[in-house]
C-alpha positions in Angstrom: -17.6 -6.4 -10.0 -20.0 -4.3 -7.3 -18.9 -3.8 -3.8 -22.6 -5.2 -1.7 -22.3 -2.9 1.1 -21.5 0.3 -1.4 -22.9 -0.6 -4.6 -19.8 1.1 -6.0 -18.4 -0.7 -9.5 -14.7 -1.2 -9.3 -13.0 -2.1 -12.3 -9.4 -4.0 -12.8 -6.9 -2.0 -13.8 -4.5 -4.1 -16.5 -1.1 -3.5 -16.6 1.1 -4.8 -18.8 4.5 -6.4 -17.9 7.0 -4.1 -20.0 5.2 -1.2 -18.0 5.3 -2.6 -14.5 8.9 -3.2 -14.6 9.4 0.9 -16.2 7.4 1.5 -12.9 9.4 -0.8 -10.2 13.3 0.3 -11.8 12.1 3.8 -11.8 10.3 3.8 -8.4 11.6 3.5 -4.8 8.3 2.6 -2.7 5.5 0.2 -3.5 3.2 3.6 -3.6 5.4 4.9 -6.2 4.8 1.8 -8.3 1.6 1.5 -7.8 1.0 5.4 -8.8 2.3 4.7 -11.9 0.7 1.6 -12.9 -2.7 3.0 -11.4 -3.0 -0.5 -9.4 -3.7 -1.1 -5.3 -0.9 -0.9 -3.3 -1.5 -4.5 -2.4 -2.0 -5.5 -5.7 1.4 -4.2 -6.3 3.1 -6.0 -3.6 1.9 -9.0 -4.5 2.7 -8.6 -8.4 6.2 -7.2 -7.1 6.7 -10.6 -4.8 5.5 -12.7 -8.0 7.6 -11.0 -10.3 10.4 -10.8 -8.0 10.6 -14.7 -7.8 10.0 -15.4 -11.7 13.0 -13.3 -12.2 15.2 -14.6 -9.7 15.2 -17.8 -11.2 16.3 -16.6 -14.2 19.5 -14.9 -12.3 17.7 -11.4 -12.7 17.3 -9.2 -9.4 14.9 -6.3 -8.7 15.6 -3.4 -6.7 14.7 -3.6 -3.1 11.4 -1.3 -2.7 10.8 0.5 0.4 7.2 0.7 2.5 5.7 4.4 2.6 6.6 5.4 6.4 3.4 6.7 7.8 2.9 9.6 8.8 2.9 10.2 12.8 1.4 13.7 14.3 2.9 14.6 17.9 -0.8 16.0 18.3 -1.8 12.3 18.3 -0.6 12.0 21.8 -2.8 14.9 22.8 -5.8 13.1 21.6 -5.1 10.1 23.2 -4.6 11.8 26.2 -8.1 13.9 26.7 -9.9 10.5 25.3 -8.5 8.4 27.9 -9.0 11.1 30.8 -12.7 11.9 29.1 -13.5 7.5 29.4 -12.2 7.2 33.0 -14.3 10.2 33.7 -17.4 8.7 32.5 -16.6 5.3 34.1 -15.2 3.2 30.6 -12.8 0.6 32.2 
């Protein structure tokens, strides 16, 4: 499968079942899973959510996974600061 815009060749990365859930029980963040599995993080969600469910049913629960916080920088604010000041100095409403 190409990417148009890119032209770059992206391949799908098979993981099998018995090494998913060695990733998820060892693992406390999606990232982590998908890291170790070498799968998107959405990929992994969504695989987790499937899983998760299938289980269930049977009575089996998965551990509760954790989102990656992201990463803030105070200097953000700085930024955001000298761009708005630089836009209402040229007139941007």
């Amino acid at each position: 499968m190409a990417d148009v815009t890119t032209g770059v060749v992206q391949t799908r990365v098979r993981c099998s079942d018995e090494r998913f859930l060695e990733a998820v029980f060892s693992s406390k963040t999606y990232a982590e899973i998908a890291e170790k599995t070498g799968q998107k993080v959405a990929t992994t969600m969504a695989r987790f959510s499937r899983t998760k469910k299938a289980l269930a049913e049977r009575g089996v629960e998965l551990p509760e996974m954790q989102r990656a916080k992201p990463q803030r920088h105070i200097d953000n604010i700085d930024v955001m600061v000298e761009t708005a000041r630089r836009l209402k100095a040229c007139g941007v409403n």
